[in-house]
Structure formats: C-alpha cells, structure tokens
N, C-alpha and C positions, 0 to 999 in steps of 0.2 A: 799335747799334740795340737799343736796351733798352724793351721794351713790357709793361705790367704790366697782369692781368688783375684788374678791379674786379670783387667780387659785389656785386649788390647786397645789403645789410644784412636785404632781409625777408625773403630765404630763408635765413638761416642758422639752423640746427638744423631746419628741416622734416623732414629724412631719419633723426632721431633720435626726431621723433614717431610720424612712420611704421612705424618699425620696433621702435617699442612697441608703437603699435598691432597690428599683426602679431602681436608675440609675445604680447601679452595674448589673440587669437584663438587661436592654435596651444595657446596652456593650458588657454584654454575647451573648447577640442576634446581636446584628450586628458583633459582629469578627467570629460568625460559619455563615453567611450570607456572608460574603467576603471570607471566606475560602471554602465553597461551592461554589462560584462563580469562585475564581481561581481554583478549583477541574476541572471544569467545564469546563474553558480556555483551562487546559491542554489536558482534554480528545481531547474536537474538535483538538486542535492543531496537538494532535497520529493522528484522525481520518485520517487529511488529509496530514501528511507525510507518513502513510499506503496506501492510493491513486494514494499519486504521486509515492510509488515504486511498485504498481501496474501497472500503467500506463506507466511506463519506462524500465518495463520487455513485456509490450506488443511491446512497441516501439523496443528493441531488437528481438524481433519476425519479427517485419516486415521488419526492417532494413536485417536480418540474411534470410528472404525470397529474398529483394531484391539486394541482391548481387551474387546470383546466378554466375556462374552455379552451379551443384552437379554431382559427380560423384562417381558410385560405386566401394569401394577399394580403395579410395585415402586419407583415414581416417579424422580424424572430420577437420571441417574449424572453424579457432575462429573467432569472431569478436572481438576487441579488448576493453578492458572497455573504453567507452567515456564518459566524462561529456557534462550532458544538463545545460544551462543554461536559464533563460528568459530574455522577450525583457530586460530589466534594465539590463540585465548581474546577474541577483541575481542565485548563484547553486544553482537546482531543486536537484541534485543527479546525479546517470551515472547508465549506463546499460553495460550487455557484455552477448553476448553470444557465440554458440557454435552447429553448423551442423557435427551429426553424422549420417553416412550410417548406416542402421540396418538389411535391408535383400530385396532378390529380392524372386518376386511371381508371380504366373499365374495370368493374369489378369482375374478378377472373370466376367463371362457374358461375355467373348467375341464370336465373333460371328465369324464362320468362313469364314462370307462374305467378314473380310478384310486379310485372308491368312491363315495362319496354326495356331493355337492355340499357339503355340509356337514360333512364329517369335516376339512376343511382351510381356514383361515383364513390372508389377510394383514393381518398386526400391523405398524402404520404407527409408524415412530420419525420423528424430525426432534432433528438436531443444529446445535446454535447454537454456532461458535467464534468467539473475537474475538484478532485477532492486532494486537501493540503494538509500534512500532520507536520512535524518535528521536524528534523533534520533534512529538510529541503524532500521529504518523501514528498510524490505528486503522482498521481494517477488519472487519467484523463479515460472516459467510455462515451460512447456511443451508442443509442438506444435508436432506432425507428421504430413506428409503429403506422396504423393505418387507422385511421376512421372512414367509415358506410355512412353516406348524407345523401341528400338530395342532388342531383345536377345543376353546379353553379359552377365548374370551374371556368376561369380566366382564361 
C-alpha cells in the first residue's frame, strides 16, 4: 500500500513569503527601537550639558561674590572667562562674569538707634554670569545683592 501525498503546485513557496515578510517587520521594528534609543541618548546627553552650564554660571556667581570688594562708581569689575575642568582633567566648560554698581538707597527700616537715617546707605550691585558646557549649552543668571556702608553715594 503505497499512497503518495500531492501538494497542490499553488501553495508552494507561500511559507517563504511569509516568513520574509515577518522578517522584513521584526527589522522595521528593531531599527525605529535603536533609533528611539539613540533619540533618547541624545536628549539625556542636552539634559546634562544644560546642567552643567547652569551650574557654572552659579559658580561665576560665587566666585564674582567672592572676590570682593565692590565699590560704588568705580564701574563694572569682570571676572574673567575661566575653564572648569574635572578630576580626569576632562572640560566641563567655563564661566565669566561681571559686577556692576546699579544705585545707592535709604536703608528701608532703619532705626534711628544706630544714628541719622542717613549716615548709612544700601549700595545695590547685580552680577551677570554666563556659564558655557558642550553642545552650544549656555545659561546666563543674574544675581543682586546689597551692601550697608557709610553715606557716600554719588
């Protein structure tokens, strides 16, 4: 008993289409899956060369506090652009800023317990730093502050 199974001729290679087709999906799907992923790399990457020129225009803030003194009418003091580096030496980016006098005031609440209303003035500064990392990040702040001195304003 010998019984022989016919295909019919129109399905032959159907399951080699199919399973092109397949793989031509499963490729589609992993190259927008890598390409969302580097999408993805780059953002974080902005994120934190956006941070680090945040945090290097604070640093010219404090640097530009500490280098004091200030004085009114003797027009803006720079600090000069410096590069940060980290431990490895790898550039983080650089900062610079820039102390300008903006005006002297009655000191608001003062008491006349410690002399004439006018024997003491606050002299208003405002500093401008701008911190620079990588990929064209930039962050620029603005700080004022006041100092209590003697009455000499201009």
């Amino acid at each position: 008993m010998n019984t022989h199974l016919t295909l019919p001729s129109r399905q032959r290679g159907a399951s080699l289409i199919i399973g092109l087709v397949l793989l031509l999906v499963l490729s589609v799907l992993a190259v927008s899956t890598m390409s969302s992923a580097t999408f993805g790399l780059t953002m974080a990457g902005n994120a934190q060369y956006t941070e680090q020129a945040f945090q290097l225009a604070e640093t010219g803030v404090e640097v530009a506090i500490n280098d004091g003194p200030f004085c009114a009418g003797c027009g803006p003091k720079a600090t000069p652009a410096t590069a940060v580096t980290d431990a490895d030496d790898n550039d983080l980016g650089e900062f610079e800023a820039s102390t300008d006098y903006i005006e002297c005031t009655p000191v608001v609440g003062f008491s006349e317990d410690y002399g004439s209303a006018d024997s003491f003035k606050a002299y208003h500064f405002q500093i401008t730093s701008t911190g620079s990392s990588a990929r064209a990040a930039r962050s620029v702040h603005q700080q004022d502050f006041f100092l209590i001195g003697p009455n000499g304003c201009l």
